[in-house]
Structure formats: C-alpha cells, structure tokens
C-alpha positions in Angstrom: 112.6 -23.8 194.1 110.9 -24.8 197.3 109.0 -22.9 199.7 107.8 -20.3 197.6 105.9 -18.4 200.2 108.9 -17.4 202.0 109.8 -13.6 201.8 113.2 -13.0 200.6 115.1 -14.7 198.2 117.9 -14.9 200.6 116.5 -15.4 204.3 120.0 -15.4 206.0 121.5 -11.9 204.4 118.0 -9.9 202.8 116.9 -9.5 206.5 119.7 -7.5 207.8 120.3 -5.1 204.8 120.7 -1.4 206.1 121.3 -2.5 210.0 123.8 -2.1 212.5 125.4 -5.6 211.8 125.3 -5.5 208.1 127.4 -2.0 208.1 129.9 -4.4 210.3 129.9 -6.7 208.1 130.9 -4.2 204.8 133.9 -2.8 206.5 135.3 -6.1 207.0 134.6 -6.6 203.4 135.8 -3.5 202.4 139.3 -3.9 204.3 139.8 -6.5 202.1 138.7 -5.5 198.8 140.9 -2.1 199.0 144.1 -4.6 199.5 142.9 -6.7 196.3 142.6 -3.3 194.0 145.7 -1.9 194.9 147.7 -5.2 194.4 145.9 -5.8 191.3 144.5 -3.0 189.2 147.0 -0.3 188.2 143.5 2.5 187.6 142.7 2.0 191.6 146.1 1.6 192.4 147.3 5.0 191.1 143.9 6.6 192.1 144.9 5.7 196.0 148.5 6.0 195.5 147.6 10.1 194.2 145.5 10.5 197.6 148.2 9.2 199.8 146.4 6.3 200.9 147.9 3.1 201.8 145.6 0.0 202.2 146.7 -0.4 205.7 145.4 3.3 206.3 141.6 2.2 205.2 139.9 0.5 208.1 136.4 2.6 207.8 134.2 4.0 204.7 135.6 7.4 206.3 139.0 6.3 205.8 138.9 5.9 201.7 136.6 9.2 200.8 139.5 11.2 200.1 139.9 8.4 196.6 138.4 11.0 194.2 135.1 9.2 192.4 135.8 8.1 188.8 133.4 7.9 185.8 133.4 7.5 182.1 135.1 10.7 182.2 138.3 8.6 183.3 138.1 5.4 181.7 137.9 7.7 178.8 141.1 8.8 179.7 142.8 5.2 180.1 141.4 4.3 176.7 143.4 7.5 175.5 146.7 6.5 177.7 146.4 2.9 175.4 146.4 4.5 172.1 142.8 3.1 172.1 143.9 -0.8 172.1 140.6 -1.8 174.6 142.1 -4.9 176.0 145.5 -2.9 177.0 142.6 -0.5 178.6 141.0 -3.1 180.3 144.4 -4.2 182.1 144.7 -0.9 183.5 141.1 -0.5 184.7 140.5 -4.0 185.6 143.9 -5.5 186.3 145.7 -8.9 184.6 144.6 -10.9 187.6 140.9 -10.3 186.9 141.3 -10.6 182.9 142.0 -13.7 183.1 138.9 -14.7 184.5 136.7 -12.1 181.9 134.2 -14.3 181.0 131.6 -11.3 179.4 132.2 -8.2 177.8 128.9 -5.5 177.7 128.7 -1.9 177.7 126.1 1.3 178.3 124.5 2.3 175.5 127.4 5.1 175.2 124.2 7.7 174.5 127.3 10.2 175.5 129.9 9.1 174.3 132.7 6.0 174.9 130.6 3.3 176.2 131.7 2.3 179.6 132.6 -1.6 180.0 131.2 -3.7 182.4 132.9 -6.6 182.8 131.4 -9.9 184.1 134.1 -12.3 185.2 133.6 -15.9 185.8 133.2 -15.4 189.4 130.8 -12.9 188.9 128.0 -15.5 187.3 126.8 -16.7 190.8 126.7 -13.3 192.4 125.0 -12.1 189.3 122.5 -15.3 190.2 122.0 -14.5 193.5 121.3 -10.6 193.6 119.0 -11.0 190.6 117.4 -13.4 192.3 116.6 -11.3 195.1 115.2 -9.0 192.8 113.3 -11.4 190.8 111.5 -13.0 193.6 111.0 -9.4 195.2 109.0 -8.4 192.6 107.0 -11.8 192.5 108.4 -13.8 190.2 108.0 -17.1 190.7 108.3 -21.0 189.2 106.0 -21.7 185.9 106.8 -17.5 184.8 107.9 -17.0 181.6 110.4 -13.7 181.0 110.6 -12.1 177.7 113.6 -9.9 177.7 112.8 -6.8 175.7 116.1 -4.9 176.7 118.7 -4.7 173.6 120.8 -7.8 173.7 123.6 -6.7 171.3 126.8 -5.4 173.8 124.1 -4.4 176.3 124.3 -4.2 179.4 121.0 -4.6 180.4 120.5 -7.2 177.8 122.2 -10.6 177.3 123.3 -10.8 180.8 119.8 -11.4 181.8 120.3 -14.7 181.1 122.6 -15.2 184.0 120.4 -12.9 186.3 117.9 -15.1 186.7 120.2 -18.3 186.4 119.0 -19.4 190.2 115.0 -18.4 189.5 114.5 -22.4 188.8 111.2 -23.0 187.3 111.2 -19.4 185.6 111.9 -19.7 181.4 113.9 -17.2 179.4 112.8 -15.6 176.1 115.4 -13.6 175.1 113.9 -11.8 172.2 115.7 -8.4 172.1 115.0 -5.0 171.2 116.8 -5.1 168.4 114.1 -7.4 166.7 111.1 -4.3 166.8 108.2 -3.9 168.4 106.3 -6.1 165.4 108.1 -9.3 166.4 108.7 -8.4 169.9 105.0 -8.1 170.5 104.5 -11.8 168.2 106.8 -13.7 170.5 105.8 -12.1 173.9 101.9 -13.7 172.6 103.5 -17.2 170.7 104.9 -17.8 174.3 102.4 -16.5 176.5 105.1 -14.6 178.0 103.6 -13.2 181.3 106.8 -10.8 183.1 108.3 -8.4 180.8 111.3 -6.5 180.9 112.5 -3.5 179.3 112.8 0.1 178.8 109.8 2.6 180.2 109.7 3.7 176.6 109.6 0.5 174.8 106.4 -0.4 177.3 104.8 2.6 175.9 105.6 2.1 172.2 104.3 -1.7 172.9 100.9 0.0 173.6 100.7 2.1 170.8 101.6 -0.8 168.7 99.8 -3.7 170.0 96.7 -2.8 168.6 98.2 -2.5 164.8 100.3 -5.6 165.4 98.4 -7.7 166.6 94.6 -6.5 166.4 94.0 -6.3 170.2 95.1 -4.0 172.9 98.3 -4.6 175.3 96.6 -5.8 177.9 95.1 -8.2 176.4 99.0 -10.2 176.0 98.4 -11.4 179.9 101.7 -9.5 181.2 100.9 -9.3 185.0 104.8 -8.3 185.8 107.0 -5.3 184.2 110.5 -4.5 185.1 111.3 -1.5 184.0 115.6 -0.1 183.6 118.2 1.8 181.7 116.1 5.2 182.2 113.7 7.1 184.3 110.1 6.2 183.6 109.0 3.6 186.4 109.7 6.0 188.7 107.7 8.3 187.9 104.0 8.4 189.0 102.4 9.3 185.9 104.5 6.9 183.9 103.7 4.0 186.4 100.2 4.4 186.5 99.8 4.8 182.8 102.0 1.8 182.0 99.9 -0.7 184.6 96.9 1.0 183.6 97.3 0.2 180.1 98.9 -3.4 180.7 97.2 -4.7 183.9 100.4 -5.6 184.9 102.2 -4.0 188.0 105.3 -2.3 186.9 108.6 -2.4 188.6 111.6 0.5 188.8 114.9 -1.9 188.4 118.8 -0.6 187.6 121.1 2.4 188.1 122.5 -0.1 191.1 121.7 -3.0 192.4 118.4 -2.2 193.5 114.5 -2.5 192.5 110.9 -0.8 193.6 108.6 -2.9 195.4 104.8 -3.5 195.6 103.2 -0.3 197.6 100.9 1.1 195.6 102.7 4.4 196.0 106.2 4.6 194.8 108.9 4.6 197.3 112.3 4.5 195.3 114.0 1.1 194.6 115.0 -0.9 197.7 119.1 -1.4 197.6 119.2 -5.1 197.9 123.0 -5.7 197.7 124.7 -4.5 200.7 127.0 -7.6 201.0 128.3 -7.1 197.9 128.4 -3.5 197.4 128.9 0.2 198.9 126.7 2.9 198.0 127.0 6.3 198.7 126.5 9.6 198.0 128.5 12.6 197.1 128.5 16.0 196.5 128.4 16.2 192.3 130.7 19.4 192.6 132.4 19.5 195.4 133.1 15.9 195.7 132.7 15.5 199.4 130.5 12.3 201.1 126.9 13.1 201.7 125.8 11.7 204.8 122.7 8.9 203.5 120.3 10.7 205.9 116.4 10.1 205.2 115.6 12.1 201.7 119.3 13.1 200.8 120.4 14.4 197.8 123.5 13.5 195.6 126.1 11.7 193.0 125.9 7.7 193.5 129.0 6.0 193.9 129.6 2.1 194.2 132.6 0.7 195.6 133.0 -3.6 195.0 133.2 -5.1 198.2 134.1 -8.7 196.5 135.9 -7.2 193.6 136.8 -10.6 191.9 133.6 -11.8 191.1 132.5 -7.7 191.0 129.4 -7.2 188.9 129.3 -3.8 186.5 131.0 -1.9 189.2 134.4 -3.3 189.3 136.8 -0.2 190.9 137.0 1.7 193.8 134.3 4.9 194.1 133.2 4.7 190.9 130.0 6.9 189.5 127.4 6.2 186.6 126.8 10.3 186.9 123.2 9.6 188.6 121.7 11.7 190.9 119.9 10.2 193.4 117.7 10.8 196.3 117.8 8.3 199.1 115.6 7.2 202.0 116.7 5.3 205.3 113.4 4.9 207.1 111.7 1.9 206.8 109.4 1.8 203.7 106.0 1.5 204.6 105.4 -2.2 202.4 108.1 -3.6 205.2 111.0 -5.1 203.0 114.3 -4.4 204.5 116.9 -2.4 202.3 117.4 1.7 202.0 116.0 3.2 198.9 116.5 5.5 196.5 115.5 7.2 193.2 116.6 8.5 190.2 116.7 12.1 190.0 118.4 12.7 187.1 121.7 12.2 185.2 124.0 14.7 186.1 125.3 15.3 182.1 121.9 16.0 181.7 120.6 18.5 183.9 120.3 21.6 182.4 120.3 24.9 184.3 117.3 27.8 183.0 118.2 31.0 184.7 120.4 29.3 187.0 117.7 26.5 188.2 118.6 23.1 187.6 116.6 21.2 185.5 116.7 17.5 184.7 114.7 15.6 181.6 113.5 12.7 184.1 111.3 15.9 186.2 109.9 17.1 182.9 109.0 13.7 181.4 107.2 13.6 184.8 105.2 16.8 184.3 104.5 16.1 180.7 103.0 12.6 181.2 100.9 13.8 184.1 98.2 15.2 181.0 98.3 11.9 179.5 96.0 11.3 177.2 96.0 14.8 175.9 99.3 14.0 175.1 100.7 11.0 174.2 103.7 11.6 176.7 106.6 11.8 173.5 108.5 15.6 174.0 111.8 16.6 173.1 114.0 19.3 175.0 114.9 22.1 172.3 118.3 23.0 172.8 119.7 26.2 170.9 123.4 26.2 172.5 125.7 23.4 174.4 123.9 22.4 177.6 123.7 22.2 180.4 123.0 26.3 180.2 119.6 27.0 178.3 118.5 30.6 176.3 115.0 31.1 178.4 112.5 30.4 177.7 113.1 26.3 177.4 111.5 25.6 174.6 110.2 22.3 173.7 108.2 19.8 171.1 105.6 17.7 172.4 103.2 15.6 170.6 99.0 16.2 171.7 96.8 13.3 172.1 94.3 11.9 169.7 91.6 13.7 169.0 92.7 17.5 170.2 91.6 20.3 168.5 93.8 23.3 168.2 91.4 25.7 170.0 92.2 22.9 172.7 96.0 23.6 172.8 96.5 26.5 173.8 94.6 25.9 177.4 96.7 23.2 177.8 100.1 24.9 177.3 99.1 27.2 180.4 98.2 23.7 182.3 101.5 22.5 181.9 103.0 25.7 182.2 101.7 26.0 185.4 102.5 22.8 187.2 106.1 23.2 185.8 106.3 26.2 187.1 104.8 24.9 190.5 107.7 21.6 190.4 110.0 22.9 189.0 110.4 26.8 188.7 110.4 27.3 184.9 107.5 27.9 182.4 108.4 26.3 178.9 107.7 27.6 174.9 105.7 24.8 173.8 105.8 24.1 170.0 102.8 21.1 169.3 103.3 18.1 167.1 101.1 16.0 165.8 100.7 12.3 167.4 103.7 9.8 166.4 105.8 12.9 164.9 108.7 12.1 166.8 110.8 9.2 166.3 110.0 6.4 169.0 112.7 4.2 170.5 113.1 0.9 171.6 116.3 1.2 173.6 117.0 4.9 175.4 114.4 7.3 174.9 116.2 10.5 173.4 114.9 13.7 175.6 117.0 16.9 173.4 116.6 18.4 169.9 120.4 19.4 169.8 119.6 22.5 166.7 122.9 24.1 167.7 124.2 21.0 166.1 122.8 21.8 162.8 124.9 23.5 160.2 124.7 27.4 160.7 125.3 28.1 156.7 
C-alpha cells in the first residue's frame, strides 16, 4: 500500500461522510435498492407490499419509514413459515437471485435465541475489503502489522470473515487463531508470532490479563500489542473498561461493530465514527413506538440499517432491519477531526431491565462496577428472580472483590458503588461478594444475568 501517511483509507468517499452531498448521494442509492428488494426478496417484498408502498412511491428516507423495522424476532418467524428447512428460509429473507451468489454463511452468537444469518455473497468480498479497510487504517493499522484474530471463528460472525475484512490492508498478516482454542494457546501464538494488533471481545482482553501471567510467566503487556479492536459487546466503550484494558496492555484500544462503524484516537471516547455511508443507512427509531428519531446531536434510540447496494450487502441484507441496539448518536464534528457521525452503544434492548419502572441496561452497570477496579476485578452477574426485563427491587447482584480485600473492607465499598449507581443510574443494588475468579470467565460474550427463576422450584 503506498502513501501510508495519507488520512483515510478512502480519500475520494471517507471525506464527505455525514455532509450535504453524501445524503444526495444515498437517496440515489436508496431508489434503487428498494426496486432490487421488492423484485427479489419475498421478506421485503411482503414487508412493503403490507405498508402500501410501491417502489415508485420511495424517492426520500421519509418516503419508506412507514416499512415496519424487522429483527430476529421475524426471521424467527420465516424459519417457522419453512418448517425450519434454513435454505427455504433463506429464499424468503434473502431472495433466489442473491442465493445464488451466497458465498459465506455466519451467524450471532444466538446468546437469545435463533441465531440470526448474515449472509456474505460474492459481491459482498470487495465491499467487505473496502469498509474494513477504512476501519483498519483508521485505527492505525498499517503494512509490516501482524493481526491475531481472537474473535470465535466457528459460524461467527465476527470471526472467520475477518479474513476478508482486511483482504485490501496489503502488507498487514492474518493469524487467525480463534477463541475457540483458549486463552492458553491464544496467548502462545499471539507471542510465537509477535502478533502486535489484537482483536476480540472486551472480555477475552481482560481474561488475557488475568492469564498471561500463569501462561506465559510475564504480564500482558509485556506481548508488545500496541493495537486492540474491541466487538461483539459493550466494553471499549466504556471509560473504565478502556482505560483498564490500555493500562494493562500498553496498547490503545478500539470500540469496533454493532454497524459499520469504529472509535477513534482522542483520548476521550467519543462513540464509534459511522464510516459506511455509501453503503449503508442508519437510523434511529423509537424502540416502542416505532416512529424515526430525527439523528440530532446526542439522540437516543433503536438502530436500524437499510443496504443501499443490497447485492453485494454485508450482514445487513433487508430493508430497516434492527440488531435490537440502543444507541446514542452524535452529529457534531468530533473533536479528533475524522469525518463520519458517531454513536454508542447504550444497551441491547432485550436486555434492559426496568427496577421500579427505571430502565436499566447491563452495558451502564458493567460501567459502574469497573469504575472500582482493582478492588474488584470487574466480573458481576445480574441476579434475576423472575422473567426480565421487570426486576423484584432491590437488584441484586454477584460481584467478585479484588485481590487482597478484607471483609471489614467490603462493606464500605458496597455503599461506594451504591452510591454512584444511584447517582448514574437511579437504583442502589443488594450486593452479594464472591471471591476473585468465582464466576465463570468467557472467551466469546460475556454473560451479564444469573437467570435463578430458571432453576427448578421443587
């Protein structure tokens, strides 16, 4: 790759994300992609067809928001239409045209429930190329890197594909080790190949820490990571979470995923720049009500993702679909003056949990609870005594104490956290105190509930 002090991957298209001309440039695009789904895929087709809306009637994003948004919650439903044969599923959702050109199959975790597909057709390998390159050389990667890829590569979407991401980084090596191998050999490879960018979870990063030093007789930092992208769940986000992570590698950490989007390098987080208007619309609705949220500077709502070149769509291949992420956007320009809107994760919507009518989401409490790292070693678990989202008050939860605290200690430190909760968030939790490394770490999605109203009642 030549010219490697230029600053966007993409000089001709990265400069005008989130401007006048770009918005021009989507409706075109969108005009035409609403004509392809209806021809071709019967879910879309049927969605617009229930609305009353013709693809001659869409000329403007305002034109298509009466398409209700769909989510796992109806892809569910297709695979239950099908009798639960996936590839008649996939004709609906997708469309024959488009099958034909399936060249990858991965899926979400399916943490609750079905996973949802994301295909990657043929024509998708060069967008894939191109956006992740954008977000590669964002973050700094450059020619002579090495990658390991510490996301789960087994049917994951965050995994395997990975090695078409980065397909037009030239001079930037793969090692796709994989979750699934464990921390143990993770941590040996990312050192036999002097691996210096790392991607995975928030959680795994952490687990790598508490490991390294068992593993391989010296601390994290000592492995020479200088660059962390972080996905598939809140963590890098969050302030406590980032500055413990970097603190503890030496490494900058980077917010990546729930889009097409990554953080960048202000020392304060802003949210993850949206780097893919050409090839994608995001907006934001109302998570009840359905309605459009206008994307005004620190909004609040459901994202939903629309493919504005649908056959060569990455992940998001149908009209107004959701992931059930809440997000908060922000239109100014950031203050490390890369182009782009960003946003943030708020929370999933199945998993925010209301405590005398407040909402509540994990991502906020994991936030809190970090905030007293070392006293704790930042692993907690939501107890949950009926079907969320409603919770029996007070919310009760396990967290583990640091090294080294004595019990006099703890209770001092339940009224610290009980206090900032209260202050964020509006609730004031029943802490129950584990030992360190009670709770069962994970290398994929870190689990934030104790479901005990799943447990036998006699």
């Amino acid at each position: 790759m030549k010219n490697t002090g230029k600053r966007y991957f993409n000089m001709e298209v990265e400069p005008l994300l989130n401007s006048p001309k770009m918005r021009e440039i989507q409706e075109m695009k969108l005009r035409d992609a609403v004509k392809y789904l209806y021809r071709t895929c019967p879910f879309d087709r049927k969605r617009m067809d229930d609305a009353g809306i013709q693809p001659e009637d869409v000329r403007s994003f305002d034109d298509f928001s009466a398409i209700p948004v769909a989510g796992q919650a109806q892809y569910r439903q297709v695979f239950e239409e099908t009798g639960g044969d996936l590839f008649a599923a996939y004709d609906v959702l997708f469309g024959k045209e488009r099958m034909k050109d399936i060249h990858m199959l991965t899926t979400t975790s399916g943490t609750t429930g079905t996973p949802t597909p994301y295909p990657v057709f043929h024509k998708s390998v060069e967008a894939m190329g191109e956006l992740f390159g954008r977000i590669g050389w964002r973050i700094g990667i450059r020619p002579g890197d090495r990658l390991a890829i510490g996301f789960g590569l087994s049917m994951h979407a965050a995994g395997t594909p990975h090695l078409y991401w980065f397909k037009n980084l030239r001079g930037l090596t793969l090692l796709p080790i994989g979750a699934e191998v464990g921390s143990e050999r993770l941590l040996t490879l990312i050192k036999l190949f002097q691996a210096n960018v790392l991607s995975c979870t928030p959680s795994l990063a952490q687990y790598l820490i508490e490991r390294s030093p068992v593993v391989l007789g010296h601390a994290v930092k000592d492995l020479g990571i200088k660059l962390i992208l972080c996905g598939a769940e809140p963590g890098a986000g969050i302030p406590e979470v980032r500055r413990h992570l970097e603190s503890r590698f030496g490494a900058q950490v980077f917010d990546g995923g729930a889009g097409y989007g990554v953080s960048c390098h202000h020392p304060d987080y802003q949210g993850m720049h949206w780097i893919a208007d050409d090839h994608c619309y995001y907006e934001l609705v109302d998570p009840e009500t359905g309605k459009p949220v206008p994307m005004e500077h620190g909004a609040t709502g459901l994202a939903v993702f629309t493919p504005l070149e649908p056959d060569c769509a990455i992940f998001f291949a149908n009209l107004r679909f959701t992931l059930n992420d809440i997000h908060q956007v922000f239109t100014e320009p950031c203050p490390c003056g890369l182009t782009g809107f960003r946003y943030k994760i708020v929370g999933r919507a199945d998993d925010m949990l209301k405590v005398k009518g407040v909402p509540v989401y994990p991502a906020a409490i994991q936030g809190v609870i970090n905030g007293f790292l070392p006293r704790v070693t930042g692993a907690f678990r939501i107890v949950l005594k009926v079907p969320p989202p409603r919770v029996l008050p007070p919310l009760e939860m396990r967290v583990e104490h640091g090294e080294g605290m004595q019990e006099g200690d703890l209770p001092g430190l339940e009224q610290e956290i009980g206090d900032k909760m209260h202050a964020l968030l509006k609730i004031r939790p029943k802490i129950t105190w584990l030992s360190p490394n009670t709770l069962e770490r994970s290398v994929k999605k870190t689990n934030f509930f104790d479901k005990d109203y799943e447990q036998g009642s006699g």
